[in-house]
py3Dmol code that shows the C-alpha trace and the ligand (Angstrom):
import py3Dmol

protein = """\
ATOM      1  CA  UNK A   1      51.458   7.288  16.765  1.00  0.00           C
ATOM      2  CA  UNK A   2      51.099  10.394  19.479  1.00  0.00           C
ATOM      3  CA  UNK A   3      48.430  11.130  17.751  1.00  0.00           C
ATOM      4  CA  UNK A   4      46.676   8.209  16.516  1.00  0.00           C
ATOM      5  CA  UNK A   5      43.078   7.598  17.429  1.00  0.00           C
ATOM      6  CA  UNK A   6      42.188   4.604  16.205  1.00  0.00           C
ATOM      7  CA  UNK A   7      39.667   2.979  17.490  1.00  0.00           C
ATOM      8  CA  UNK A   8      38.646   6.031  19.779  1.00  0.00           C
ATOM      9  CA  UNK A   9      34.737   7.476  19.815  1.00  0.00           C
ATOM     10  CA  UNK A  10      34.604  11.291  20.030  1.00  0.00           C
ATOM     11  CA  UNK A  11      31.694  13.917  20.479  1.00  0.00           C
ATOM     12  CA  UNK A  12      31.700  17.343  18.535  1.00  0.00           C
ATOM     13  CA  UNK A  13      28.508  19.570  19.764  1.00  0.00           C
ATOM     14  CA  UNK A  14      28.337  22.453  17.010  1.00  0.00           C
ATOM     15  CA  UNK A  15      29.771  20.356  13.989  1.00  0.00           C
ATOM     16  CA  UNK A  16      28.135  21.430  11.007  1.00  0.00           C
ATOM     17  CA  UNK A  17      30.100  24.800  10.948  1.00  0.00           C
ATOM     18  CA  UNK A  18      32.944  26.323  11.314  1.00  0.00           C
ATOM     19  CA  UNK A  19      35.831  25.152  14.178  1.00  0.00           C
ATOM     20  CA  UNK A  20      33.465  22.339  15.041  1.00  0.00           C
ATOM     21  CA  UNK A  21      33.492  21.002  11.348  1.00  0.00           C
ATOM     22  CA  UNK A  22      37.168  21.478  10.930  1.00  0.00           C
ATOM     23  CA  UNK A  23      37.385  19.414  14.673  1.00  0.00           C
ATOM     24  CA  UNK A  24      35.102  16.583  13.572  1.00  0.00           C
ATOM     25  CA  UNK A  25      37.298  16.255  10.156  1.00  0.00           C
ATOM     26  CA  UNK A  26      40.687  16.269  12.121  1.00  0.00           C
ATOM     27  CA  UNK A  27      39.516  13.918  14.620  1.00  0.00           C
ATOM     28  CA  UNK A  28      38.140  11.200  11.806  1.00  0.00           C
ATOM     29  CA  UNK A  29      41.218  11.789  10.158  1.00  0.00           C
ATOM     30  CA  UNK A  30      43.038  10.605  12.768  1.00  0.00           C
ATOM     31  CA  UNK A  31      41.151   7.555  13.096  1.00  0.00           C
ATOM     32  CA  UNK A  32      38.339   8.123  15.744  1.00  0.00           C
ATOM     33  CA  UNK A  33      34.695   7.660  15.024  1.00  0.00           C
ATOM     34  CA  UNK A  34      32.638  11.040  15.504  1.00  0.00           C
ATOM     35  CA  UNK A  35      29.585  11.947  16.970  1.00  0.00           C
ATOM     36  CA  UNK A  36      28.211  14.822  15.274  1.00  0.00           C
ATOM     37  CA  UNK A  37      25.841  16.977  17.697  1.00  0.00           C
ATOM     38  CA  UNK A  38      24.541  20.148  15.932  1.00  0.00           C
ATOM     39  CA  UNK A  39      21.065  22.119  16.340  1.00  0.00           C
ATOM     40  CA  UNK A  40      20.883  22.300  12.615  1.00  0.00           C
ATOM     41  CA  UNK A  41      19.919  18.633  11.233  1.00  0.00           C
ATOM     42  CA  UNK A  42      21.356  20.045   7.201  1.00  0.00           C
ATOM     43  CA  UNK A  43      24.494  20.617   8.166  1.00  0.00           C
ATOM     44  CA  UNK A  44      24.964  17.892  10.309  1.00  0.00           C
ATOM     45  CA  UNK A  45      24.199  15.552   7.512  1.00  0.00           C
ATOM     46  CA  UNK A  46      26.427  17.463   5.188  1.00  0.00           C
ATOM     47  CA  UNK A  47      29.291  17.449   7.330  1.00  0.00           C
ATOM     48  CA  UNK A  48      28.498  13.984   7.746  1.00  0.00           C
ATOM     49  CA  UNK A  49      28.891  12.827   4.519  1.00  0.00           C
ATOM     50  CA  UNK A  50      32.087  14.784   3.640  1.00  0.00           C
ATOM     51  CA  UNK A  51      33.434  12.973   6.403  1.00  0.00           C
ATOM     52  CA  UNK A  52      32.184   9.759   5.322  1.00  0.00           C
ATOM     53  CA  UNK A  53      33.345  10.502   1.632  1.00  0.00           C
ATOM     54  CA  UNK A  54      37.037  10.568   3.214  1.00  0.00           C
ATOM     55  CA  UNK A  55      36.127   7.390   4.632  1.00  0.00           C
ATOM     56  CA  UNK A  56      35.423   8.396   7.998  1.00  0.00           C
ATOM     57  CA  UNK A  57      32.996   7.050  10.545  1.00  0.00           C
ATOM     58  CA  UNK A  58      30.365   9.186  11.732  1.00  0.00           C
ATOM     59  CA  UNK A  59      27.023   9.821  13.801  1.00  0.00           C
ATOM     60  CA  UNK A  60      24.695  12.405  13.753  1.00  0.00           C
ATOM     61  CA  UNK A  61      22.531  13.280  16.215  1.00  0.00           C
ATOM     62  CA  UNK A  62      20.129  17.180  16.170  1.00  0.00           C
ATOM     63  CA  UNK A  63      19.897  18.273  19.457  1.00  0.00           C
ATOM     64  CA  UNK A  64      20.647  21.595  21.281  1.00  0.00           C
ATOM     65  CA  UNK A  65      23.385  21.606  24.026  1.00  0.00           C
ATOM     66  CA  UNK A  66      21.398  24.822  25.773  1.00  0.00           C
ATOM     67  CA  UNK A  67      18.198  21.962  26.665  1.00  0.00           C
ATOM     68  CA  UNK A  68      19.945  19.918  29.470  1.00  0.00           C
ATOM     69  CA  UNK A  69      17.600  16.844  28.724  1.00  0.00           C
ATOM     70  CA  UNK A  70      18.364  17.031  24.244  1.00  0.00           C
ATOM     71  CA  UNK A  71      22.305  17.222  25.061  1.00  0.00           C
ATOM     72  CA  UNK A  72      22.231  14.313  27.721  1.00  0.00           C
ATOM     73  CA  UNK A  73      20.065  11.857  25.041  1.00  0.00           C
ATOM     74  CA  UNK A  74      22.670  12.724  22.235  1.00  0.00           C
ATOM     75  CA  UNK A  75      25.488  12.135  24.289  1.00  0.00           C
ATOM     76  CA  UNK A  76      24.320   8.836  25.579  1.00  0.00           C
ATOM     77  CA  UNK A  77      23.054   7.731  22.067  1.00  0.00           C
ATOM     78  CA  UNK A  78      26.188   8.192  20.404  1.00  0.00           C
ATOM     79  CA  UNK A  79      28.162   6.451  23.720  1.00  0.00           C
ATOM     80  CA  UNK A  80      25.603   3.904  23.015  1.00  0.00           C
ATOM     81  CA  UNK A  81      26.028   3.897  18.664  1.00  0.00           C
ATOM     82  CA  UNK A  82      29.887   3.339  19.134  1.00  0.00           C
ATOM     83  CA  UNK A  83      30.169   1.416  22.434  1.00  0.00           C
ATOM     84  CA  UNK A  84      32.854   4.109  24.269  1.00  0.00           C
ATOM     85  CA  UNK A  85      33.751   7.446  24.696  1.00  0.00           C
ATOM     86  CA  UNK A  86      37.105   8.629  24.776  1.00  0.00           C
ATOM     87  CA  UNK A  87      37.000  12.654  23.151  1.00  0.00           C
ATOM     88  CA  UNK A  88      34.370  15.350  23.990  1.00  0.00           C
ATOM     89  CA  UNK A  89      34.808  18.922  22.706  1.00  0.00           C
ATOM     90  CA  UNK A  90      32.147  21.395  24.000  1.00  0.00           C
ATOM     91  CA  UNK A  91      32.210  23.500  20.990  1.00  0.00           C
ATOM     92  CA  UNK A  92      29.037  25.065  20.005  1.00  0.00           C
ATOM     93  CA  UNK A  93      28.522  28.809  20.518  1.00  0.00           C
ATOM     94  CA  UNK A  94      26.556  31.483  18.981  1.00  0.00           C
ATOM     95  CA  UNK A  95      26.840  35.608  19.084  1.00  0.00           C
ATOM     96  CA  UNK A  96      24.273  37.938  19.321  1.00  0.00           C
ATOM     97  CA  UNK A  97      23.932  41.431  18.336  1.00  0.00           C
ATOM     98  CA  UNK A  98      26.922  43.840  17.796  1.00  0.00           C
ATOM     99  CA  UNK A  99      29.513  44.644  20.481  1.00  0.00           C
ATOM    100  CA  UNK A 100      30.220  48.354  21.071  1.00  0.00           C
ATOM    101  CA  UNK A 101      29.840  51.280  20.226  1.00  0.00           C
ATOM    102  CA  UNK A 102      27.119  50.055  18.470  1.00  0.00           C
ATOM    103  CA  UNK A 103      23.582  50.328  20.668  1.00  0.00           C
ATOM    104  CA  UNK A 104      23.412  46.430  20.729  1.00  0.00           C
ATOM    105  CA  UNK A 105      26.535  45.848  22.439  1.00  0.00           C
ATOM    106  CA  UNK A 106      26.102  48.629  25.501  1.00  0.00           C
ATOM    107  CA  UNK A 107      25.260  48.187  29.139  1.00  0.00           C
ATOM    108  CA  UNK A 108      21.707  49.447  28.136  1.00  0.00           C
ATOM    109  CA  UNK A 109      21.318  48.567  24.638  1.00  0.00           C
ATOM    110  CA  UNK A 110      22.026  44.667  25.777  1.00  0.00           C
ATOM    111  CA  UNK A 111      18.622  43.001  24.793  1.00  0.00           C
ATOM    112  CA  UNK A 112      17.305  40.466  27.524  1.00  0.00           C
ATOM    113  CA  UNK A 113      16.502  37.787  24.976  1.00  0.00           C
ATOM    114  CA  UNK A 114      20.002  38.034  23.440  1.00  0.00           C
ATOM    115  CA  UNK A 115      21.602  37.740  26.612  1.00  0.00           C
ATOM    116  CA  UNK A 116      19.457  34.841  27.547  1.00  0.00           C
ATOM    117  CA  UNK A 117      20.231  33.160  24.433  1.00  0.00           C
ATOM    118  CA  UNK A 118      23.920  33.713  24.446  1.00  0.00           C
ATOM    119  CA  UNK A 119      24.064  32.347  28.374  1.00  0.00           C
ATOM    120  CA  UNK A 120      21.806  29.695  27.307  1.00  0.00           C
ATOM    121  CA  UNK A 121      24.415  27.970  24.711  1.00  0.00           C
ATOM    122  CA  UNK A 122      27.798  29.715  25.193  1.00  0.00           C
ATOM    123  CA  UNK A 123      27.836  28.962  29.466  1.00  0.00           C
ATOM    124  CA  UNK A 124      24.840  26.689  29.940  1.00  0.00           C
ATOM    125  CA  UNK A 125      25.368  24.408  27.162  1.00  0.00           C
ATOM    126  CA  UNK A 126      29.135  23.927  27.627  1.00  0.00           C
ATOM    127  CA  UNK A 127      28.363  22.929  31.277  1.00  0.00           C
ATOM    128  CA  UNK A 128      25.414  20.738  30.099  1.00  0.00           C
ATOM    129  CA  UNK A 129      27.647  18.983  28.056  1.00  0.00           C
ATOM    130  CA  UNK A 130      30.387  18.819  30.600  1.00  0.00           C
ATOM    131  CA  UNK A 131      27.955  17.341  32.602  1.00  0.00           C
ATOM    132  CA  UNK A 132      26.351  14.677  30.544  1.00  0.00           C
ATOM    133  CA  UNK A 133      29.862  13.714  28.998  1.00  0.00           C
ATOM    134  CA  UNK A 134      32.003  12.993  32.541  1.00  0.00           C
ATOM    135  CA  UNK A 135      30.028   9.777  33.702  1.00  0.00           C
ATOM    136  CA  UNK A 136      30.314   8.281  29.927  1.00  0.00           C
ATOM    137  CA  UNK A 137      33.308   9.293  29.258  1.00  0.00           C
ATOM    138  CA  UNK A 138      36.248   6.416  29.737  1.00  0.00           C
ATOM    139  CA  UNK A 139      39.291   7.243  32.182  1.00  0.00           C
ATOM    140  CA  UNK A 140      42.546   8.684  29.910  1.00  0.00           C
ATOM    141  CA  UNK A 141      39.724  10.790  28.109  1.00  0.00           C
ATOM    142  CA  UNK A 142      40.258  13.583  26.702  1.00  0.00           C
ATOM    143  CA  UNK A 143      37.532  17.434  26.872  1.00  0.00           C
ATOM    144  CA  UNK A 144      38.120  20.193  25.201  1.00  0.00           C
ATOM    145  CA  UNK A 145      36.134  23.250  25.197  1.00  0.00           C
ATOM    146  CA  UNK A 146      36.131  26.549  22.897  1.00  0.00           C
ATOM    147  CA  UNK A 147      36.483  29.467  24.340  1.00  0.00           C
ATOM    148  CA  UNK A 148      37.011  32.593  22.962  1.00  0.00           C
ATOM    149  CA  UNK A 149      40.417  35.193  22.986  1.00  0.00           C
ATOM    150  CA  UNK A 150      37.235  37.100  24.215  1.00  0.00           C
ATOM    151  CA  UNK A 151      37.567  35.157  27.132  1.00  0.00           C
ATOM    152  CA  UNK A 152      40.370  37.170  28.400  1.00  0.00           C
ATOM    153  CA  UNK A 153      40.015  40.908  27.569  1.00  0.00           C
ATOM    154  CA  UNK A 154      37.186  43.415  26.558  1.00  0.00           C
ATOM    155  CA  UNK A 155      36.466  43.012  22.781  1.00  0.00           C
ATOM    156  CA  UNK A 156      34.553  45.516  20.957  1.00  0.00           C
ATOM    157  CA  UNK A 157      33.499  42.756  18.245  1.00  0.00           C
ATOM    158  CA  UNK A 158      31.099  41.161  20.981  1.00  0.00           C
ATOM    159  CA  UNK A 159      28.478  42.256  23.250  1.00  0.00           C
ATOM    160  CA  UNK A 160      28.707  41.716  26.895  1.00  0.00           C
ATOM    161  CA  UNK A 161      26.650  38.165  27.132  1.00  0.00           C
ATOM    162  CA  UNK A 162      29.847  36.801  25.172  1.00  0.00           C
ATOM    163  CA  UNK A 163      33.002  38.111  26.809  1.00  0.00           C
ATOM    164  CA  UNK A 164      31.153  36.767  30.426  1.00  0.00           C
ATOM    165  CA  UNK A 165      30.688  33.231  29.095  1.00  0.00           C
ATOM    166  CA  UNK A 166      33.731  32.833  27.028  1.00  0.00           C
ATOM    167  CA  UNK A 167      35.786  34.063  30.613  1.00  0.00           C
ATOM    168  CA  UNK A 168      33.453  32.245  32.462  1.00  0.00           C
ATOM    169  CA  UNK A 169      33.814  28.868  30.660  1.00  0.00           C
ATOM    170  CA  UNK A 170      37.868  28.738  31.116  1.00  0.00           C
ATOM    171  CA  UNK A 171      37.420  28.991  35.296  1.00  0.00           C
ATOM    172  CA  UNK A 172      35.103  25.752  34.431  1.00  0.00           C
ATOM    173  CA  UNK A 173      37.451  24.013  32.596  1.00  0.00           C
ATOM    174  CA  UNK A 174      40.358  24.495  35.991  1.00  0.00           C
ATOM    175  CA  UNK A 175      37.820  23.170  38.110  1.00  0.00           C
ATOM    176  CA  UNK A 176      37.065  19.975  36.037  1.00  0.00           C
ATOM    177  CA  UNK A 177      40.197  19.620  35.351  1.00  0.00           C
ATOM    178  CA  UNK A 178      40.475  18.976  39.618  1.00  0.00           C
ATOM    179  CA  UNK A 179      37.863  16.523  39.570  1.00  0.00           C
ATOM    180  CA  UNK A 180      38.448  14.302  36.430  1.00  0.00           C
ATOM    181  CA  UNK A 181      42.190  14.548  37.264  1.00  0.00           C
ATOM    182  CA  UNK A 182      42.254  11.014  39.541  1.00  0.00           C
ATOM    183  CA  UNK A 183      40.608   9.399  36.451  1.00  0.00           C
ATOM    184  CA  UNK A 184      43.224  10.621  33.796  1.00  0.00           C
ATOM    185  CA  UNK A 185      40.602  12.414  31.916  1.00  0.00           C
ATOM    186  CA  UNK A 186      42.060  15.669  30.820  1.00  0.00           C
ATOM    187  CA  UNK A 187      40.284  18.928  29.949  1.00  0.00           C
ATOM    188  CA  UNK A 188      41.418  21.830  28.319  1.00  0.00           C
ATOM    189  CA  UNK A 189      40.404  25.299  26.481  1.00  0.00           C
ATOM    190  CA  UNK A 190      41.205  26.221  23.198  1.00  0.00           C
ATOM    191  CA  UNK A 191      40.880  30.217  22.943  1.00  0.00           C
ATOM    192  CA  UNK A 192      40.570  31.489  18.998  1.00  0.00           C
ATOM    193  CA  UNK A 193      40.764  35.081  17.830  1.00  0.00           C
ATOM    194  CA  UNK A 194      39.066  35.775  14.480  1.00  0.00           C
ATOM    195  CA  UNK A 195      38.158  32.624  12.152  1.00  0.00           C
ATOM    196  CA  UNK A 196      36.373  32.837   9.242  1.00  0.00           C
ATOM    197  CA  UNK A 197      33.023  30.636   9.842  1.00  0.00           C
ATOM    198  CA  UNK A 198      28.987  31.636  10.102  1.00  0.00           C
ATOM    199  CA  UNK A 199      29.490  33.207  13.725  1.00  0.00           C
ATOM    200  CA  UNK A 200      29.000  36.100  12.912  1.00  0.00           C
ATOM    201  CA  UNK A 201      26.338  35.316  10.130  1.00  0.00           C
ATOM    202  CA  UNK A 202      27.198  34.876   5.960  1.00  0.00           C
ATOM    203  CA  UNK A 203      29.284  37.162   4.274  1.00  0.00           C
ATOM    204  CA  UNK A 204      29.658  39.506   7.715  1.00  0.00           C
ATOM    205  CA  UNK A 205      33.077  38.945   8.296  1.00  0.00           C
ATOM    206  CA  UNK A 206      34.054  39.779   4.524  1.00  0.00           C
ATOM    207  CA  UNK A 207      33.117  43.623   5.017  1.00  0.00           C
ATOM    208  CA  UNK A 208      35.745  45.732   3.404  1.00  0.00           C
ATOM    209  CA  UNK A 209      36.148  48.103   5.944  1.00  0.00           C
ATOM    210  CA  UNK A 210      37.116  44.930   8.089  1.00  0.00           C
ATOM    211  CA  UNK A 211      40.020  44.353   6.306  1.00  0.00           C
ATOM    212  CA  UNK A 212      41.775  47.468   7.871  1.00  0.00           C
ATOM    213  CA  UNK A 213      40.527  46.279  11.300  1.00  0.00           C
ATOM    214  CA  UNK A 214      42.773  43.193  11.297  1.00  0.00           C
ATOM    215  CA  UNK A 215      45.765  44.075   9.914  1.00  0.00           C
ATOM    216  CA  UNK A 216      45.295  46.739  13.192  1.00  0.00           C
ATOM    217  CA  UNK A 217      44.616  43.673  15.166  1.00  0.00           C
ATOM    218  CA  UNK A 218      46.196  40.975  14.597  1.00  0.00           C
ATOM    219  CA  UNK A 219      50.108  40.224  13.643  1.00  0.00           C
ATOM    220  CA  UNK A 220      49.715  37.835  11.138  1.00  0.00           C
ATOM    221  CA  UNK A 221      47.101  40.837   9.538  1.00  0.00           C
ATOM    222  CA  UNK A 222      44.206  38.473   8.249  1.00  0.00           C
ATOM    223  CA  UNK A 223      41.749  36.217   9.951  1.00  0.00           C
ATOM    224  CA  UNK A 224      42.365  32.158   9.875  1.00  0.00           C
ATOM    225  CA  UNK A 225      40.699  29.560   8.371  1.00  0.00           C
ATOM    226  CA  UNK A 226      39.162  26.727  10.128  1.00  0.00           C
ATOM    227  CA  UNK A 227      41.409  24.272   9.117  1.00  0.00           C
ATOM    228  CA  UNK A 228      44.274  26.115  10.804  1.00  0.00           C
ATOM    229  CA  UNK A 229      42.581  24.651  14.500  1.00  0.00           C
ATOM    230  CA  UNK A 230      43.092  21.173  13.178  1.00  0.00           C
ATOM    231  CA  UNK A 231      46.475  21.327  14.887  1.00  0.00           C
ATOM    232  CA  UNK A 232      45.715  22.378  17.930  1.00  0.00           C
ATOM    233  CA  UNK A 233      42.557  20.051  18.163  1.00  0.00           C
ATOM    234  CA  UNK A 234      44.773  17.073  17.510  1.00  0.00           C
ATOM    235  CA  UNK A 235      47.245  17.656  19.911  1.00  0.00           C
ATOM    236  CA  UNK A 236      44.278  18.283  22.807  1.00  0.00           C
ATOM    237  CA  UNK A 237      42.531  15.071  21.835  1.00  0.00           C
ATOM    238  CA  UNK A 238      45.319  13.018  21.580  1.00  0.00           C
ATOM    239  CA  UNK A 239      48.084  11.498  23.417  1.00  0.00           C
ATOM    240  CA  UNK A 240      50.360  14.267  22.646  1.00  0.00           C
ATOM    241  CA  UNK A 241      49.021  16.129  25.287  1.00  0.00           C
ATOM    242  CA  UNK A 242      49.419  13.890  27.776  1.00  0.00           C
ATOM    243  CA  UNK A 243      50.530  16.692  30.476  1.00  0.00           C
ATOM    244  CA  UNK A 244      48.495  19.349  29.671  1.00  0.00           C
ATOM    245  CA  UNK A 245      45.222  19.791  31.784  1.00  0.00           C
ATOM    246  CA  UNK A 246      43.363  22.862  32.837  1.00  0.00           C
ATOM    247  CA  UNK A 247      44.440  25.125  30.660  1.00  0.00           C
ATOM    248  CA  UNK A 248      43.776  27.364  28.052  1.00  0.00           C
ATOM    249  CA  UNK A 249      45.477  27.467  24.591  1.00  0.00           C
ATOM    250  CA  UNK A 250      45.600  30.878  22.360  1.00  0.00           C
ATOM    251  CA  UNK A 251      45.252  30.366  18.460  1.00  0.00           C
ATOM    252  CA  UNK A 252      44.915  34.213  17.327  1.00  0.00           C
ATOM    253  CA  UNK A 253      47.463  35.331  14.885  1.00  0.00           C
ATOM    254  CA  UNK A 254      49.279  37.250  17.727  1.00  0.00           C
ATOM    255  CA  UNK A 255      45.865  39.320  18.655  1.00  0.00           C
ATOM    256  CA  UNK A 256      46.851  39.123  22.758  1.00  0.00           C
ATOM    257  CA  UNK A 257      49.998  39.869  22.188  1.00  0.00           C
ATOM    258  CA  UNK A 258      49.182  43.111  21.392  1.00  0.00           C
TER     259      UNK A 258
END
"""
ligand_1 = """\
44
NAD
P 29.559 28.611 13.425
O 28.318 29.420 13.573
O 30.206 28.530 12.097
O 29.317 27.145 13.981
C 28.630 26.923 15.192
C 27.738 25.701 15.048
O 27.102 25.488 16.327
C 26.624 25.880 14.017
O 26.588 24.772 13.137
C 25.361 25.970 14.859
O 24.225 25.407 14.210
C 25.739 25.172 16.088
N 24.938 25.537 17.259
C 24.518 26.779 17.604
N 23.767 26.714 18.708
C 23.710 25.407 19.069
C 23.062 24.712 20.112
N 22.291 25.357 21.005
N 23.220 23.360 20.199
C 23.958 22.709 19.273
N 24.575 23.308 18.251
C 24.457 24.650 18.144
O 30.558 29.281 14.499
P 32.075 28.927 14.903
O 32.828 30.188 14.754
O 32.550 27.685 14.293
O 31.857 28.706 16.473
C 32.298 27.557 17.172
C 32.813 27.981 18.534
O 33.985 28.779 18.351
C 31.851 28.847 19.332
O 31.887 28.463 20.691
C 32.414 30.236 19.163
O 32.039 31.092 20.220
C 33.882 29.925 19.160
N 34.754 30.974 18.631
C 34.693 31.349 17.321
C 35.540 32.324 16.849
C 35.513 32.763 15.408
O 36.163 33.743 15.082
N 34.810 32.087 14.530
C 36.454 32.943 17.709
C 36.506 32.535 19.031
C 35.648 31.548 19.472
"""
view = py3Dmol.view(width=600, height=400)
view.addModel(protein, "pdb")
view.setStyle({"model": 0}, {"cartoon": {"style": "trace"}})
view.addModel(ligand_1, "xyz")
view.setStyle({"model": 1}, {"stick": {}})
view.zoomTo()
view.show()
């Protein structure tokens, strides 16, 4: 029972994709009602109800973690819906434009609004949500916050906006991890390599010529699904971590070991 969370109320900001959908599923699964935050109202509700079909418990709630006042209201309304708050992951990110060599991804060919937009969700919104989330959030609680293998090394897949908030995010997560310490809430960072989810926009990641790229790249030679975080998600949100704060956890086929 490690990893029971029964009777537990979690928030998931970007679940009706990807790692975020794949988190929201593990978590009901385990037993904790979820708080669905996405920008995108269809796939909140679809999520939603696949959860619901399993007979989770759910709550789903549009608003955009980069708008300090939309993240704070959907935060507190879900605290509110469910009556506690025990699991937050800070989860929602977007890319923008190419990495390298491509113009996009340069020095110069970085476009102002993409970098904006990038800083606005990937930094601002995880620290938004970080922020609305510690005074609600019950001591023994539990953050976790996706980062990005980008986080630690240059990565021609991305432009610059993204490597600086994915590094920039773990360095938040060691200093919250200081102050929510004395109140037993941990926080951690989950760093993924390449997963296959709408990142990088539909069908994108299925390019042939990609297929070369990670069996180059990565160990285990393919990209994971999203499913294969549930694991690692579990064991963050859950009692079976009950040691591990302020760090940063790797999920990437082997990609930094290289
Ligand atoms: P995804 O695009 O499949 O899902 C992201 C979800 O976040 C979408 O449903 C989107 O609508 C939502 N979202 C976007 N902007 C938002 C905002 N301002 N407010 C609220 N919700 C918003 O992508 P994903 O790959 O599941 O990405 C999830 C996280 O994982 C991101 O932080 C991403 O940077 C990180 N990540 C992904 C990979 C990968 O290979 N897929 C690798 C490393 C890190």
């Amino acid at each position: 029972e490690m990893f029971d969370l029964s009777g537990e109320a979690a928030v998931v900001t970007g679940a009706g994709s990807g790692l975020g959908k794949a988190i929201a599923e593990i978590l009901a699964q385990a037993g904790a009602s979820v708080g669905l935050i996405d920008v995108d109202r269809e796939r909140l509700d679809a999520v939603a109800a696949g959860i619901e079909a399993q007979g989770g418990k759910t709550f789903g709630v549009a608003a955009d973690v980069a708008a300090v006042d939309s993240i704070a209201a959907a935060v507190e309304d879900i605290k509110d819906y469910f009556g506690r708050l025990d699991i937050v992951f800070a989860n929602a990110g977007i890319s923008r434009g190419p990495g390298f060599p491509e113009a996009g991804g340069t020095l110069a060919g970085t476009q102002q609004e993409d970098w904006d937009a990038v800083v606005g969700v990937n930094l601002n919104g995880v620290f938004n949500t970080l922020r609305a989330a510690s005074p609600t959030i019950g001591d023994g609680g539990r953050i976790v916050v996706t980062a990005s293998t980008a986080g630690f090394r240059a990565d021609p897949m991305v432009g610059y906006a993204y490597v600086a908030t994915k590094a920039a995010v773990l360095n938040i997560v060691r200093q919250a991890a200081l102050e929510l310490a004395p109140r037993g809430v941990r926080i951690n960072a989950i760093a993924p390599g390449p997963f296959r989810t709408n990142i990088a926009g539909e069908g994108a990641l299925d390019a042939p010529e990609l297929n070369g790229l990670w069996a180059e790249t990565i160990p285990l030679g393919r990209m994971a699904h999203p499913d294969e975080l549930k694991g690692l998600a579990l064991l963050l949100a859950s009692g079976a971590s009950s040691f591990m704060t302020g760090g940063a956890y790797v999920i990437d086929g082997g990609a930094l070991a290289l």
